[in-house]
PDB file of N, CA, C and O in Angstrom:
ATOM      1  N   UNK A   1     -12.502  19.948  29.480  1.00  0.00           N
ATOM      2  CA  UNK A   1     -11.150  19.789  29.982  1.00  0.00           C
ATOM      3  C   UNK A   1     -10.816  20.998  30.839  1.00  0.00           C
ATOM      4  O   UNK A   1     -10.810  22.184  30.508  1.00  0.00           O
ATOM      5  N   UNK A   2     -10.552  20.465  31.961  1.00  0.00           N
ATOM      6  CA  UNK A   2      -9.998  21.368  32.914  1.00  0.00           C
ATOM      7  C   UNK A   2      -8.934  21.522  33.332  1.00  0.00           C
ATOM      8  O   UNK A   2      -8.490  20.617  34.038  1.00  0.00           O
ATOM      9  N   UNK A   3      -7.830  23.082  32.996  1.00  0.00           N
ATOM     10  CA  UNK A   3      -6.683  22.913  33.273  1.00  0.00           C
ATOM     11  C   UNK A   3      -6.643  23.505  34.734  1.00  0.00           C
ATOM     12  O   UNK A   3      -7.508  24.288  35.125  1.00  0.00           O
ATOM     13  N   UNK A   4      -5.684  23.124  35.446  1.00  0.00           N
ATOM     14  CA  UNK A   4      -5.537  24.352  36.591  1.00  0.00           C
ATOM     15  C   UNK A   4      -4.127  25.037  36.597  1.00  0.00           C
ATOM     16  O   UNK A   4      -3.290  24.822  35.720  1.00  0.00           O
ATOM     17  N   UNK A   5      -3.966  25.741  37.484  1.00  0.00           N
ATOM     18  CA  UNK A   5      -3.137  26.629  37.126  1.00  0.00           C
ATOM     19  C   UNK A   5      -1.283  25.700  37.733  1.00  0.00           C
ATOM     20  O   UNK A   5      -0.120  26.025  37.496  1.00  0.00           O
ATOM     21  N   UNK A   6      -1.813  24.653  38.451  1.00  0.00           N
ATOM     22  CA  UNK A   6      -0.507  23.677  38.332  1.00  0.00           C
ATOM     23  C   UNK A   6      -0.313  23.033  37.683  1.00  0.00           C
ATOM     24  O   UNK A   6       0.856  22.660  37.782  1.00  0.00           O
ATOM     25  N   UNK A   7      -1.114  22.333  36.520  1.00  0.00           N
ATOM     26  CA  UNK A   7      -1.066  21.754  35.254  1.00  0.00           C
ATOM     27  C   UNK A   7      -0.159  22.958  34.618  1.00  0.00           C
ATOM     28  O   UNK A   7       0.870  22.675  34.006  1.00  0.00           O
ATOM     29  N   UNK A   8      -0.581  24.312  34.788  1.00  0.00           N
ATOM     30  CA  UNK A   8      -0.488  24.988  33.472  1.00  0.00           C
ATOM     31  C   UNK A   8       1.162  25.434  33.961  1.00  0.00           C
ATOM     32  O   UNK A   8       1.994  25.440  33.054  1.00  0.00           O
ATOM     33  N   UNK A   9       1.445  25.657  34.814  1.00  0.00           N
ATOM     34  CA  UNK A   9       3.011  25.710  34.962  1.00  0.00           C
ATOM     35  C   UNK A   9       4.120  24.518  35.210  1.00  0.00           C
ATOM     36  O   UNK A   9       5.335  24.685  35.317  1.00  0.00           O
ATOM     37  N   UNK A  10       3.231  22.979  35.292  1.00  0.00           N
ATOM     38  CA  UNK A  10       4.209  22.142  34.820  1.00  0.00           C
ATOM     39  C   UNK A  10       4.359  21.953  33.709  1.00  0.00           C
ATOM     40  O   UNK A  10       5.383  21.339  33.413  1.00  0.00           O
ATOM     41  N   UNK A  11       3.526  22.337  32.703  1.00  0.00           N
ATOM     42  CA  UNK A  11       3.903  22.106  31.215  1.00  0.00           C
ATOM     43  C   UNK A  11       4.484  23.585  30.870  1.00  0.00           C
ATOM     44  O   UNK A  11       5.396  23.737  30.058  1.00  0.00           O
ATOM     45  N   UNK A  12       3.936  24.538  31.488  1.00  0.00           N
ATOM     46  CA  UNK A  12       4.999  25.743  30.973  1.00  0.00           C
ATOM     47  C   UNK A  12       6.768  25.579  31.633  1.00  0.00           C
ATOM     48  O   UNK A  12       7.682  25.757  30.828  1.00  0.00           O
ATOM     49  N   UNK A  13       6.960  25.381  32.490  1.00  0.00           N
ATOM     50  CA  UNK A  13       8.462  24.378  32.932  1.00  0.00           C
ATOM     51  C   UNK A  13       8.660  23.604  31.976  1.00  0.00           C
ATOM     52  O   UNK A  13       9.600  23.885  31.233  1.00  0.00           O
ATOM     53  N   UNK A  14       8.049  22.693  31.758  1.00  0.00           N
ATOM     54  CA  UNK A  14       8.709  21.513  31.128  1.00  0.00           C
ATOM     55  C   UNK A  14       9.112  22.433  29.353  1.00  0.00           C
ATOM     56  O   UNK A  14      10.007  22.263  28.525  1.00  0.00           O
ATOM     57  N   UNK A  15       8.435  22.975  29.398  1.00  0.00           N
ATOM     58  CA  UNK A  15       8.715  23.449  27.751  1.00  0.00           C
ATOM     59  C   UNK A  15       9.653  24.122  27.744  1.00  0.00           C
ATOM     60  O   UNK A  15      10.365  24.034  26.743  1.00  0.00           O
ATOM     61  N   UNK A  16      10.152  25.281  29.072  1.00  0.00           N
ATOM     62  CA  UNK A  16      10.762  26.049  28.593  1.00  0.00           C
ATOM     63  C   UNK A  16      12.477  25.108  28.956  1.00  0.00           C
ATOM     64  O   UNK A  16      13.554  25.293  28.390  1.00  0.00           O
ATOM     65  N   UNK A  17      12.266  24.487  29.665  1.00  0.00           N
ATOM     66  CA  UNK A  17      13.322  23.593  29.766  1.00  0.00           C
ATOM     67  C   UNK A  17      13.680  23.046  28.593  1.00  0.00           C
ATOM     68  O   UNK A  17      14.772  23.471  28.216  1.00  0.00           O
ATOM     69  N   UNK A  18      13.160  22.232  27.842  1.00  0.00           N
ATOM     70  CA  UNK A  18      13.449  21.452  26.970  1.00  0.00           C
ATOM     71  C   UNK A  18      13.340  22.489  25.453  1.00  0.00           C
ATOM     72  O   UNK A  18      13.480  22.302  24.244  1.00  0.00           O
ATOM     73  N   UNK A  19      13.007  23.651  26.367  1.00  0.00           N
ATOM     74  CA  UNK A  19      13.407  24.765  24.715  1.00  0.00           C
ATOM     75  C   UNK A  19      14.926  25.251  24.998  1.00  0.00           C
ATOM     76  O   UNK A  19      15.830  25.182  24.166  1.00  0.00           O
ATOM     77  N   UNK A  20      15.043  25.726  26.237  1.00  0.00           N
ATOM     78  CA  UNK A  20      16.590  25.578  26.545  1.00  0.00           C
ATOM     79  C   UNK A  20      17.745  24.527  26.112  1.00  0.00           C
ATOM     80  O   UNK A  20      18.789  24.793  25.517  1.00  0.00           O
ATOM     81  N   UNK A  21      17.456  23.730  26.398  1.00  0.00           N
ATOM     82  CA  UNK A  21      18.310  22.398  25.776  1.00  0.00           C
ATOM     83  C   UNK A  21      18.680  22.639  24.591  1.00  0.00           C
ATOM     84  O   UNK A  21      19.795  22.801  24.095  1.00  0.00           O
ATOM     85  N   UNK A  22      17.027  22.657  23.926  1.00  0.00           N
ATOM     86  CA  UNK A  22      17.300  22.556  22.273  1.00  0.00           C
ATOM     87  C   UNK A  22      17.972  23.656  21.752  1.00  0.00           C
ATOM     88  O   UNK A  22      18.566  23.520  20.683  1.00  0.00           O
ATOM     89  N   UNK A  23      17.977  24.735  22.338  1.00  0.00           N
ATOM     90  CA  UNK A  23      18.560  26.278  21.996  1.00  0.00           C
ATOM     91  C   UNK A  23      19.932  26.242  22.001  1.00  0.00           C
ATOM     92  O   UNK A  23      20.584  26.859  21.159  1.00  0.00           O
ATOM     93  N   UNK A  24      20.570  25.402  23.101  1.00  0.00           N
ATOM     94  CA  UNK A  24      21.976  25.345  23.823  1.00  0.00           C
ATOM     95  C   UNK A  24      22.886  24.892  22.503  1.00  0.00           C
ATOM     96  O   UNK A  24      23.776  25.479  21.888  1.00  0.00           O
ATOM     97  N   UNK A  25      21.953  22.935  22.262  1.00  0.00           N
ATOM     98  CA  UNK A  25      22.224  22.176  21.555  1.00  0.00           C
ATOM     99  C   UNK A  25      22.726  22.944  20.314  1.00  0.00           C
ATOM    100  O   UNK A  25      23.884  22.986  19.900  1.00  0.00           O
ATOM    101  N   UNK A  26      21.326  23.712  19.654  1.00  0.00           N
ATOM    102  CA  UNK A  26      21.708  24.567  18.256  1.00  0.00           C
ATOM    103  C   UNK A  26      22.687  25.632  18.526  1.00  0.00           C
ATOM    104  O   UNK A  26      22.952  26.298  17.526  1.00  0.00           O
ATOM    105  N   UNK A  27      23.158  25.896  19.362  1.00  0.00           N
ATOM    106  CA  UNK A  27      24.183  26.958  19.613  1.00  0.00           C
ATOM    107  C   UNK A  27      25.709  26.388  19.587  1.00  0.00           C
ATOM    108  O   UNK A  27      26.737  26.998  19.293  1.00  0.00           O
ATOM    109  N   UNK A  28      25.545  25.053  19.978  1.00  0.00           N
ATOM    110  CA  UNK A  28      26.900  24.809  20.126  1.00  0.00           C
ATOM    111  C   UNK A  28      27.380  24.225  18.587  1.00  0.00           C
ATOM    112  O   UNK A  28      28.509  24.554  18.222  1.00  0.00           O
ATOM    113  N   UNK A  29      26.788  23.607  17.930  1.00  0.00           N
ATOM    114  CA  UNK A  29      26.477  22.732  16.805  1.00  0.00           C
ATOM    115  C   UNK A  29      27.343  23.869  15.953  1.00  0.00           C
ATOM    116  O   UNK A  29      28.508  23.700  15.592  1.00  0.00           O
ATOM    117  N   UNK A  30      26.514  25.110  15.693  1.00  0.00           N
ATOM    118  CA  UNK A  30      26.341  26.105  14.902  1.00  0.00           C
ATOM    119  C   UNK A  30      27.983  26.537  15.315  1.00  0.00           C
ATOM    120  O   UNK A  30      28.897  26.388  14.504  1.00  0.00           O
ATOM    121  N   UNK A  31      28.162  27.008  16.491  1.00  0.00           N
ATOM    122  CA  UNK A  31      29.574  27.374  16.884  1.00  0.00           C
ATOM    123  C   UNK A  31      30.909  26.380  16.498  1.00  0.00           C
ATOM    124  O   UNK A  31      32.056  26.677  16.164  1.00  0.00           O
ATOM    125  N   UNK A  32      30.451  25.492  16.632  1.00  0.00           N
ATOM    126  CA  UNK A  32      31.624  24.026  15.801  1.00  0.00           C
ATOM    127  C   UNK A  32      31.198  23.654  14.600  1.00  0.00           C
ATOM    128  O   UNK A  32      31.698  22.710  13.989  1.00  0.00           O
ATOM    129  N   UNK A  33      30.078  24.485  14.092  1.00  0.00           N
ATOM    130  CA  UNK A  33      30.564  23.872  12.620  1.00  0.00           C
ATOM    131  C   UNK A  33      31.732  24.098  11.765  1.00  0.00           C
ATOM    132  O   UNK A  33      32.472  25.024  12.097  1.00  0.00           O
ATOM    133  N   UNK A  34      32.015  23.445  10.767  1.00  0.00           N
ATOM    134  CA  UNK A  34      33.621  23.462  10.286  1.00  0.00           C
ATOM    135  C   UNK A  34      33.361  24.688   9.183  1.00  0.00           C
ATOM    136  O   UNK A  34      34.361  25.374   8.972  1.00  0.00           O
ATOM    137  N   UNK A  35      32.190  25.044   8.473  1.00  0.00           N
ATOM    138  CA  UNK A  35      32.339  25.960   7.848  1.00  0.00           C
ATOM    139  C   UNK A  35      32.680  27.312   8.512  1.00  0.00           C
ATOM    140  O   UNK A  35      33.451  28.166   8.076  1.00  0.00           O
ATOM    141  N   UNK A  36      31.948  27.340   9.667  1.00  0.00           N
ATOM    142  CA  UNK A  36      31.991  29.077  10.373  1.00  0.00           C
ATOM    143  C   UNK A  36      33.618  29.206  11.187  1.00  0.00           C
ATOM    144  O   UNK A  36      33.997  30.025  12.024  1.00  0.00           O
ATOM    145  N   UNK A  37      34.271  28.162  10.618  1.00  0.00           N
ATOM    146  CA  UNK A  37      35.675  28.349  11.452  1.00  0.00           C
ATOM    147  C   UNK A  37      36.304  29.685  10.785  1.00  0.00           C
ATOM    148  O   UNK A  37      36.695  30.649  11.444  1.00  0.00           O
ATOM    149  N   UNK A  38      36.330  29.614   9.737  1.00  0.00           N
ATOM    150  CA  UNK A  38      36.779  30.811   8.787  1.00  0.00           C
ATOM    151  C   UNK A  38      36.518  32.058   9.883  1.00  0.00           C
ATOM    152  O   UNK A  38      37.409  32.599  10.538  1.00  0.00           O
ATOM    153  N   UNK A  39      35.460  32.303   9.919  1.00  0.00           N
ATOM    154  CA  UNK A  39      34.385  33.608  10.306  1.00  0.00           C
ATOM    155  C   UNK A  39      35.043  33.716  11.774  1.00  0.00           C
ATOM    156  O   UNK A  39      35.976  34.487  11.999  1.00  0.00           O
ATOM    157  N   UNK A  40      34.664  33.152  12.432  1.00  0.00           N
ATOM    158  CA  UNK A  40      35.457  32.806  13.822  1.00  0.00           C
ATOM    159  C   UNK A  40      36.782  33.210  14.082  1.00  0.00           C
ATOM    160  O   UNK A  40      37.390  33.659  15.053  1.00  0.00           O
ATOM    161  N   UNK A  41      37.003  32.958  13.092  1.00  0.00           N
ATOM    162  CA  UNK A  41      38.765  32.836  13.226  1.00  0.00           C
ATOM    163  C   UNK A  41      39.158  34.069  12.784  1.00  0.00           C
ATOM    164  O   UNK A  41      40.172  34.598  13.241  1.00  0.00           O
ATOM    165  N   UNK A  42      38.533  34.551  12.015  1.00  0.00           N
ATOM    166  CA  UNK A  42      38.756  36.531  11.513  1.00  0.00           C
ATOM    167  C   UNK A  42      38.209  37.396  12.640  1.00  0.00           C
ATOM    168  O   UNK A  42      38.877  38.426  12.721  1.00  0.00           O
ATOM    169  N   UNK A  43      37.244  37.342  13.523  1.00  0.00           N
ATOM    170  CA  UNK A  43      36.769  37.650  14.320  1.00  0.00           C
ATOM    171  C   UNK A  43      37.647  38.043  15.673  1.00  0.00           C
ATOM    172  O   UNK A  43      37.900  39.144  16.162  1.00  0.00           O
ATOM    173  N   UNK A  44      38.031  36.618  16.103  1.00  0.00           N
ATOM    174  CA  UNK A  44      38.746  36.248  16.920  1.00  0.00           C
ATOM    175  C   UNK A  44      40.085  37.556  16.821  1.00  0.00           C
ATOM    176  O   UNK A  44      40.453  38.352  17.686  1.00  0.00           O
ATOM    177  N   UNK A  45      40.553  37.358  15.449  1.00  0.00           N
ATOM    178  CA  UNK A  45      41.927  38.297  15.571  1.00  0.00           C
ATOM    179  C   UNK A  45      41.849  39.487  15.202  1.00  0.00           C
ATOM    180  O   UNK A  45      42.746  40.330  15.187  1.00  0.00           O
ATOM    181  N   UNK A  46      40.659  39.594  14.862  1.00  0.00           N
ATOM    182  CA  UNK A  46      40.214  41.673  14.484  1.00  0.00           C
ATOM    183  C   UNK A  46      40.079  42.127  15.696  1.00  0.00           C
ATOM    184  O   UNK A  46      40.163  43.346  15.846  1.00  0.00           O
ATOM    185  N   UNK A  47      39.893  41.462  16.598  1.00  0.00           N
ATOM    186  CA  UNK A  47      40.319  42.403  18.283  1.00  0.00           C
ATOM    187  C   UNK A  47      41.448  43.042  18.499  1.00  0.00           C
ATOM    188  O   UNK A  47      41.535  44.168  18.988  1.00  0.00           O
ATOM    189  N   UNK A  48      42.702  42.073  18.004  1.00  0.00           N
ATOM    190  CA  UNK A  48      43.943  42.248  18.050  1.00  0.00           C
ATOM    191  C   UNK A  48      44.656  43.061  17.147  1.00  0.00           C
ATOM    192  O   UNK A  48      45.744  43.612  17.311  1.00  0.00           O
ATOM    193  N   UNK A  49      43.770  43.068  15.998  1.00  0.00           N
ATOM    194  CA  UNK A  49      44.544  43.797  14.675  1.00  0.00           C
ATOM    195  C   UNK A  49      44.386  45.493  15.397  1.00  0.00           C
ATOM    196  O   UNK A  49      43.599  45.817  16.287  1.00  0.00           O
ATOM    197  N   UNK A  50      45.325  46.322  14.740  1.00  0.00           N
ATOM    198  CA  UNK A  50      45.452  47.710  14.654  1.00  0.00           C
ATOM    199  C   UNK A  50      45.520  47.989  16.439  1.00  0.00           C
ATOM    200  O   UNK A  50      44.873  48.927  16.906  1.00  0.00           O
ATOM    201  N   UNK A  51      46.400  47.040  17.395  1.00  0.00           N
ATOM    202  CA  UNK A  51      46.789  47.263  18.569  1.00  0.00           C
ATOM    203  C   UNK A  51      47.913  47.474  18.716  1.00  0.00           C
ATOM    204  O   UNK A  51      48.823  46.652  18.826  1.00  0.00           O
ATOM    205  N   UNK A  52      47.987  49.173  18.742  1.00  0.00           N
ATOM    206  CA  UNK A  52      49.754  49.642  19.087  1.00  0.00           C
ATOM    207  C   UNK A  52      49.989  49.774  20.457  1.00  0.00           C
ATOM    208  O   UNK A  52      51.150  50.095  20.709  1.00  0.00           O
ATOM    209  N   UNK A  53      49.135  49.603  21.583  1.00  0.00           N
ATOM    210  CA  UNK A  53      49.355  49.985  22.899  1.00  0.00           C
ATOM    211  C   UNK A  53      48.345  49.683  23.714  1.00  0.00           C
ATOM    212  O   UNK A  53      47.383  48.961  23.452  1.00  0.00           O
ATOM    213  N   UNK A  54      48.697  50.538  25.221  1.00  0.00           N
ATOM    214  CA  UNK A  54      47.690  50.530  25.685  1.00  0.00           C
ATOM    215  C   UNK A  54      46.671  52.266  25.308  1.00  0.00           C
ATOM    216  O   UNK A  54      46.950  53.181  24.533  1.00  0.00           O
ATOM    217  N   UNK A  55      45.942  52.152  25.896  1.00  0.00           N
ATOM    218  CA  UNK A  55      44.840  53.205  25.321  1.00  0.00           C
ATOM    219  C   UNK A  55      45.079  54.434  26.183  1.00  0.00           C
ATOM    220  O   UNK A  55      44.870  54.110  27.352  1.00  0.00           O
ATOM    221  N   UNK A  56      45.443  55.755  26.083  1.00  0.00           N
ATOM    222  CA  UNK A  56      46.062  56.749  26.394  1.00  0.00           C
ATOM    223  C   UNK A  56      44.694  57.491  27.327  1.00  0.00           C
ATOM    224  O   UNK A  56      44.841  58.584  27.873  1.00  0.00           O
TER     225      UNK A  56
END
């Protein structure tokens, strides 16, 4: 079996594409799950907590 080196970068494309997807997919999933709302949501307002001003 002979690969050449355009075989070997349409399947290296195609993978890293469809590893992207799947990465995106698990990212967003993970970000809307209903348990991590908690976590999120403390996060979100510890930016805001202990803000008396602007920064001197």
């Amino acid at each position: 079996m002979d690969l050449e080196h355009a075989t070997l970068v349409r399947l290296s494309k195609s993978f890293g594409l469809f590893y992207l997807i799947a990465l995106s997919i698990i990212t967003v999933v993970y970000a809307y799950w209903p348990s991590n709302k908690k976590a999120f949501d403390r996060a979100a307002k510890s930016v805001l907590r202990n803000e008396y001003g602007p920064w001197r």
